[in-house]
Each structure stands twice: as structure tokens, then as C-alpha cells.
C-alpha positions in Angstrom: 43.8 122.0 -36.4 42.8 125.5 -35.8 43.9 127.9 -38.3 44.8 131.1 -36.2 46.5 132.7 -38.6 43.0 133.4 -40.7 41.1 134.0 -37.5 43.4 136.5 -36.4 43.5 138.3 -40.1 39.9 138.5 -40.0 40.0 140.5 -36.5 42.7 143.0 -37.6 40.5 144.0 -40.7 37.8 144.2 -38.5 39.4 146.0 -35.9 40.9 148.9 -38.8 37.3 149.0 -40.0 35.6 149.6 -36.8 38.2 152.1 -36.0 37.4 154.6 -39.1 33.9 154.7 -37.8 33.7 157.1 -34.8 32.0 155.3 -32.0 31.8 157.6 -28.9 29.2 156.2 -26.3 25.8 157.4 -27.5 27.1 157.3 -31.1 27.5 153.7 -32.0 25.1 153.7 -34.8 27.4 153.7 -37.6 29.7 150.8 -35.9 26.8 149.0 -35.0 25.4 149.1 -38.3 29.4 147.6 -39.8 29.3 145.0 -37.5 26.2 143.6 -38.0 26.6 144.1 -41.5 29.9 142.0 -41.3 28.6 139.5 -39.0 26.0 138.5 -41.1 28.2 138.3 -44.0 29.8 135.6 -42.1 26.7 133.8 -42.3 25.7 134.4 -39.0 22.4 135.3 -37.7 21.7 138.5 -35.6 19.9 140.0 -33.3 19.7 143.8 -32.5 18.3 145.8 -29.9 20.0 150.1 -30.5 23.2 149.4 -31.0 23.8 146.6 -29.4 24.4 143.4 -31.4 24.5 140.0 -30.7 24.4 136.2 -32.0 23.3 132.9 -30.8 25.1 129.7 -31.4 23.1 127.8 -33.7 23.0 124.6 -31.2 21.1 126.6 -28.5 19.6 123.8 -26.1 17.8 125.2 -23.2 18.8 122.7 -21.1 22.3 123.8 -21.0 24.7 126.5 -19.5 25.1 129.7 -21.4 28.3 131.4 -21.8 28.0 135.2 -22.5 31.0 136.4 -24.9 30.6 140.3 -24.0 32.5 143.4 -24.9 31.6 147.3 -25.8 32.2 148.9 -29.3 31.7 152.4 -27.5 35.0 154.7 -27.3 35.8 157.7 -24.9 36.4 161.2 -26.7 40.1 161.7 -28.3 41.9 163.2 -25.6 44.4 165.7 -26.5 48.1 164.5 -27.6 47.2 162.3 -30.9 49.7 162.5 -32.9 48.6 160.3 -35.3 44.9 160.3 -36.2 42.3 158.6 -33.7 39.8 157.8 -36.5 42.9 156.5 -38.9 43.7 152.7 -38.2 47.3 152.7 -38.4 49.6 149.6 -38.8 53.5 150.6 -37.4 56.3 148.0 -36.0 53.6 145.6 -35.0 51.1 148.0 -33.0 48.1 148.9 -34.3 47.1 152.5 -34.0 43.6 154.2 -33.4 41.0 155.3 -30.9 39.5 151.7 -29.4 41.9 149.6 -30.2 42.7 148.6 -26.7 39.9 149.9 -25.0 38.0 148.1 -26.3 37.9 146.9 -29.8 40.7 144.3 -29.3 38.3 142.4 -27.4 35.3 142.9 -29.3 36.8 141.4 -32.9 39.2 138.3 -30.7 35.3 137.4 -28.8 33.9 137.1 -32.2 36.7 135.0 -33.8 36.2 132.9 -30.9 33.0 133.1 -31.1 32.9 131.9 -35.1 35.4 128.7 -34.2 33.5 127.7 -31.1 30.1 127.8 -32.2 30.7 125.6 -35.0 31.9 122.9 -32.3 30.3 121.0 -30.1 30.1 122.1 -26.6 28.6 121.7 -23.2 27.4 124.9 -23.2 25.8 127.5 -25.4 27.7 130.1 -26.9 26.4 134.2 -26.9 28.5 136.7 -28.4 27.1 140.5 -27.3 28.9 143.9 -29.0 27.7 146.4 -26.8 27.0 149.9 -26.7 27.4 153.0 -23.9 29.7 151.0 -21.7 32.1 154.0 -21.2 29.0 156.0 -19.6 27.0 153.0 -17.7 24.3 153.9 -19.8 21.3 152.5 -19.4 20.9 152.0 -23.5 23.8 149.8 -22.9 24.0 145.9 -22.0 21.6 146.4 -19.2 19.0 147.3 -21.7 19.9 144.1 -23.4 20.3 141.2 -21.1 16.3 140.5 -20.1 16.4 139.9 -23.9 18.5 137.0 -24.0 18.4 133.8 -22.5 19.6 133.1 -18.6 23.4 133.3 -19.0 25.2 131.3 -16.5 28.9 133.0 -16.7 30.0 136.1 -18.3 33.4 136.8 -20.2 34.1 140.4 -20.2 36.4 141.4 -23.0 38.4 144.4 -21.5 42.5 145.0 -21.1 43.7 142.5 -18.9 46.8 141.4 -20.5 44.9 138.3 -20.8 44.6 137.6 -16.9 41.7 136.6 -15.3 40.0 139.8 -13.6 38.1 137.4 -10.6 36.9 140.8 -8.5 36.1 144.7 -9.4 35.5 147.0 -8.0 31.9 149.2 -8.1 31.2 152.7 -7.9 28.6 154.7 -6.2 28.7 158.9 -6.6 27.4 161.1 -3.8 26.4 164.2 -4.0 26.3 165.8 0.0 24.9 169.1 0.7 25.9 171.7 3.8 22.7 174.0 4.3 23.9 177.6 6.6 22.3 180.8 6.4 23.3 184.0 4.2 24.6 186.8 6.0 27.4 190.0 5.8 31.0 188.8 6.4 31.6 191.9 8.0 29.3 191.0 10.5 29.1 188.1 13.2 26.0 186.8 11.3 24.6 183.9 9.5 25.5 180.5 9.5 28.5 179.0 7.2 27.7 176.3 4.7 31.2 175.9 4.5 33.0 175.2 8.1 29.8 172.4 8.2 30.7 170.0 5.8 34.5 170.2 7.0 34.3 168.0 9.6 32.5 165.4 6.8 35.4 165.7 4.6 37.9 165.1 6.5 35.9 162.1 7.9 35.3 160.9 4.1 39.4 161.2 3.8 40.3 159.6 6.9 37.6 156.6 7.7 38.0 152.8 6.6 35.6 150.0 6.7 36.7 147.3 8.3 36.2 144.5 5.6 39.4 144.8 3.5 39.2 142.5 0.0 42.9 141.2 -0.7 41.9 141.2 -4.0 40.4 144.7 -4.3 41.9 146.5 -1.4 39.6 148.9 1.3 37.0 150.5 0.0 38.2 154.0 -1.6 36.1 157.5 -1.0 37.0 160.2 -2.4 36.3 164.2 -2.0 36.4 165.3 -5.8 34.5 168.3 -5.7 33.3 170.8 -3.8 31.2 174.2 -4.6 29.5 177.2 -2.6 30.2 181.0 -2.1 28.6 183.9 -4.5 30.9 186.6 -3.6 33.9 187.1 -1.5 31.8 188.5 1.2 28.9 187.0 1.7 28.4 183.8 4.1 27.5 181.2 2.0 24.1 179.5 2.6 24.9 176.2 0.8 28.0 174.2 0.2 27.7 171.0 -1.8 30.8 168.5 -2.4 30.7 164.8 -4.4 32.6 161.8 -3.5 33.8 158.9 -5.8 33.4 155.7 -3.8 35.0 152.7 -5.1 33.2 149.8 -3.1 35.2 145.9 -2.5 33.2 142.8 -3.3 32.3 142.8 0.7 29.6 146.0 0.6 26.5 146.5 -1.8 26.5 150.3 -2.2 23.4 150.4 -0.5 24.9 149.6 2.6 27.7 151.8 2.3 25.4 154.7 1.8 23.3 153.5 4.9 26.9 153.1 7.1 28.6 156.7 6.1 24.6 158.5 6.9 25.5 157.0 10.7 29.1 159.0 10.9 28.2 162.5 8.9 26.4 165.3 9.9 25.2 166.9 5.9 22.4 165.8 3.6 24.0 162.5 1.4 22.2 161.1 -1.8 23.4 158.1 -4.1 23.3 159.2 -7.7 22.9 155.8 -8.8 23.2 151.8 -6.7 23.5 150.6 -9.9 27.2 150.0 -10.6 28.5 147.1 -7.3 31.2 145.8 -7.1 31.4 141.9 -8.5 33.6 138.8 -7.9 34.0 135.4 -9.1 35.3 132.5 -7.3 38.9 131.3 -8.0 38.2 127.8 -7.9 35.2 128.5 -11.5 36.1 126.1 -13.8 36.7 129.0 -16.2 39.3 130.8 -13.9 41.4 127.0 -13.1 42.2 126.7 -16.4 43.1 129.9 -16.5 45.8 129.2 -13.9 46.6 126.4 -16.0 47.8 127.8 -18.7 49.6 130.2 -16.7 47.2 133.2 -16.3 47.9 135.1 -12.7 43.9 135.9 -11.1 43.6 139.4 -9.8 41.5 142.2 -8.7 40.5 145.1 -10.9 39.9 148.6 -9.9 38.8 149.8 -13.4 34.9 149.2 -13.6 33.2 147.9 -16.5 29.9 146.2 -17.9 30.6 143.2 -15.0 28.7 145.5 -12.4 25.3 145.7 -14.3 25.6 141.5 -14.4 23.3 139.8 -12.0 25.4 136.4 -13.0 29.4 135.3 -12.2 31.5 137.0 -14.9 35.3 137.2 -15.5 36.9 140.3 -17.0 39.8 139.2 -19.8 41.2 140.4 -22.8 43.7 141.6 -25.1 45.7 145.4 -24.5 46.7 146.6 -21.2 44.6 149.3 -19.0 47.2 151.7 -19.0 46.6 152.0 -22.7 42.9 153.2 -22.1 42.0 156.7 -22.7 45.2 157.9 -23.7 46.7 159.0 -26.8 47.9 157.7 -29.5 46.3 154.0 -28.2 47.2 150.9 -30.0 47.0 146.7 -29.3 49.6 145.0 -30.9 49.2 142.5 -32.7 50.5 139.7 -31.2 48.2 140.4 -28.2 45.0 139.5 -30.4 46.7 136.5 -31.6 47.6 135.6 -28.2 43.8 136.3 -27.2 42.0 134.8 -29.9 43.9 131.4 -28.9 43.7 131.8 -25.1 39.7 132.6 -25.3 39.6 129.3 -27.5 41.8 127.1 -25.0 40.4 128.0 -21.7 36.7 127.6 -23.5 37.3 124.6 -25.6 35.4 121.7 -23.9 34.9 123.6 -20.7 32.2 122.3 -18.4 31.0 124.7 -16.2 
């Protein structure tokens, strides 16, 4: 019998530890050093690349599939409003208080608990549990930098704010930055040429347009205008006007060819920060997402990106908290949703065979 009480303990000290240690992306050293101190306390072997940290179930057989445990130990910046103290773990009515502890430290100590029972079991399929770093900023230090060091991995479980249902699709994003180029001139004068009235016409055509292949998980692709700059002084005709637009592709476009489509319909100078960040999916009939559905979980599509869209492998994005939690103040998981998740991540994986 599996002892859930104790597992779940063990993740809400680890949780009020790794929320004392201030963890914004780029700064993980300190919780990554914790962790993998209080992994291998556990008598568990690690391995380290930065701050990311990972383990291996000790019956690793090649010859098997490899399940990837994964979630981030990165935080945003406290946002204004705490009231209580972001860097404080604090216990109140049931909620656990503190900056990452829905977004997304919840999922990082219920993984490993799962991890710990799992791996001592034997399985179908081998077991990876990955604590990594930079996921807030998709940067490239992050599990990108990690995953040509492991082993193929076969399917991905994304710990993230879910409510404990099975994210099957989410959404990517692609940044542009477009550029309007006029000519300077008095404007007093009928002269020059108006960086400005050129890239009008592109942003209204970036507000109105819709590609035609519609996800009904994820919706129609989303673009929008979020910023726009040009002028020096009130009367000069400005020579350049630049704007940037968030675009939040569906699983039915790679951002390259979205950036190839909207260069047919706009007239200005476009350029793709990075292609790096696409949407992914996973197909509701995975063994993984059935029993899911079997135990009651409701599949749907995510607009909220996360580590899933540097994966080159199917993943599934679950876990403790809910979204609207993330990045706010005065965050908290309560803790009956890591109990609920440490038992979930253990029923849906128990004996799976992928």
C-alpha cells in the first residue's frame, strides 16, 4: 500500500525550503544546489548540467521507453501586491504561501515523490525525473541545453498548473519585430516620406486576418500588435517606424510557415526573433492521456506556453495549482492539490505501457 501521507510530507518540506531560496530564471544556483543536495540525501544519484538537475531510475534498460518527469524550479520576479512575504513559505487555512509555489514548485517536489515511489517498482518503462532551470525566459541554459544529454525520451510529463488535467495541445509563440522605412523631412512642409502611415495598413491587417486552420483545442492562431515606436520630435516626419507582434501559433502551423504566409500579405520589413518556441500536441487516444480520462481528468488545450515547445518528443502538460495563480501575488498551492497530484501522477503512471 502506498503511503501518501509520507510522500506528501516530504514534498511540503521541500516545497517551504525551495521557496526561501530566491530562484528567478538565471538565478537558480542556490535552489539547484538544495535540491540536489536533498535528492541525494535520499539516496539517489544525480546528474547536473548549470542548474539543471536530474536522476535516472536505477533499472535503466535501453531497450525500453523512457518517460521524462519534467518541471522548472525558476520563478518570475515578485510582482507588486505581496502582502505576505514571496521568499517566506507560509502555511494558512490549508494554502501554502510563497513565490513558486504554483508556478511551479508544486510540480517540481509531487514529480519527485512520484518519481522516488515509481522508480523503486518495476515498470515497462524507464523513469527520468529533470528540475529545470530558465523556463520562465525560454532560455537557452534551460532544458534545451539539457536534453541531447539524456537518453531518447519517448513521452514527456510536463509539471505545470493544470488542475491536474491533461494539457494534450499548446500553443507556441513566435515575436516579430516589423520595420516601416520613410524619409525625414519638415512637417511644415509637403516633404519626406512617413514611416508611420506605412506600416498602418500592416497593422490593421495583423488585427483583422485569420488563418484558415482553426485547432478546436487551441483556437485560431492569435497576432497581436503590442508595440509600436518612431517619431523624434513633434515635427519632424519620421524616417522609421518599428512595431512587434506576439503570435500565438495552433498545433496546425510551424512558425516558420507562418512567418513565410504573413511576408505574402504585408508590405514592411518582418523578422522572427526566434522559431524556437512551436506550438505542440499529443494525441488523445496516448495511453497516458486514456487513463487520464479514466480517472476522470477532462483533455484540453493550453494557451500558456511552457518547456513542451523546446520537446522534439510527445509530451503532456499536468500538474498541481491553477494558471490563474501564476505570476500573481500572494501565490499559494494548497495542499490538498499536491496530495491529489502526487497520487494522480502515480495512478495514471503505475504499470503504464506506452
Amino acid at each position: 500500500m502506498i503511503d501518501y501521507d509520507y510522500y506528501t510530507a516530504e514534498a511540503l518540506t521541500l516545497l517551504q525550503a525551495l521557496i526561501g531560496i530566491p530562484s528567478i530564471s538565471r538565478e537558480e544556483e542556490a535552489a539547484a544546489d538544495f535540491l540536489q543536495n536533498y535528492i541525494e540525501a535520499t539516496g539517489i544519484m544525480t546528474g547536473r548540467s548549470g542548474n539543471n538537475i536530474w536522476c535516472i531510475s536505477p533499472m535503466f534498460d535501453i531497450n525500453r521507453p523512457t518517460i521524462l518527469l519534467n518541471s522548472h524550479i525558476d520563478t518570475v520576479k515578485p510582482v507588486q501586491g505581496w502582502r505576505k512575504q514571496p521568499f517566506t513559505a507560509k502555511m494558512d487555512n490549508g494554502k501554502l504561501y510563497g513565490l513558486g509555489s504554483n508556478d511551479a514548485g508544486a510540480s517540481v517536489v509531487s514529480l519527485f515523490q512520484t518519481y522516488r515511489y515509481l522508480s523503486s517498482t518495476q515498470q515497462k518503462y524507464n523513469l527520468i525525473f529533470l528540475a529545470s532551470c530558465e523556463e520562465e525566459v525560454s532560455g537557452k541554459n534551460g532544458i534545451e541545453s539539457v536534453l541531447p544529454q539524456l537518453p531518447p525520451i519517448t513521452l514527456g510529463v510536463v509539471g505545470e498548473p493544470t488542475e491536474m488535467n491533461p494539457a494534450i495541445a499548446e500553443k507556441g509563440l513566435m515575436v516579430l519585430d516589423v520595420t516601416a522605412r520613410g524619409k525625414a523631412g519638415h512637417a511644415a512642409r509637403e516633404e519626406g516620406e512617413n514611416a508611420i502611415y506605412k506600416v498602418l495598413d500592416d497593422i490593421n491587417w495583423f488585427r483583422s486576418y485569420r488563418f484558415p486552420k482553426e485547432s478546436s483545442l487551441l483556437g485560431p492562431v492569435k497576432m497581436t500588435v503590442t508595440q509600436v515606436n518612431a517619431g523624434t520630435q513633434h515635427n519632424v516626419i519620421p524616417d522609421l517606424c518599428t512595431f512587434v507582434v506576439d503570435i500565438r501559433s495552433n498545433e496546425f502551423y510551424s512558425n516558420v510557415e507562418l512567418l513565410e504566409e504573413i511576408k505574402t500579405h504585408i508590405s514592411c520589413e518582418a523578422k522572427a526573433r526566434s522559431f524556437r518556441l512551436n506550438s505542440s500536441h499529443i494525441s488523445p487516444e496516448h495511453p497516458f492521456v486514456r487513463r487520464a480520462v479514466e480517472l476522470g481528468k477532462v483533455p484540453y488545450g493550453s494557451p500558456t506556453l511552457s518547456d513542451q515547445a523546446l520537446m522534439p518528443f510527445p509530451s503532456v502538460k499536468i500538474g498541481p495549482g491553477k494558471s490563474s495563480r501564476s505570476h500573481t501575488a500572494d501565490e499559494y498551492i494548497l495542499v490538498s492539490e499536491i496530495e491529489e497530484a502526487i497520487k494522480t501522477y502515480i495512478d495514471i503512471l503505475d504499470g503504464l505501457e506506452l
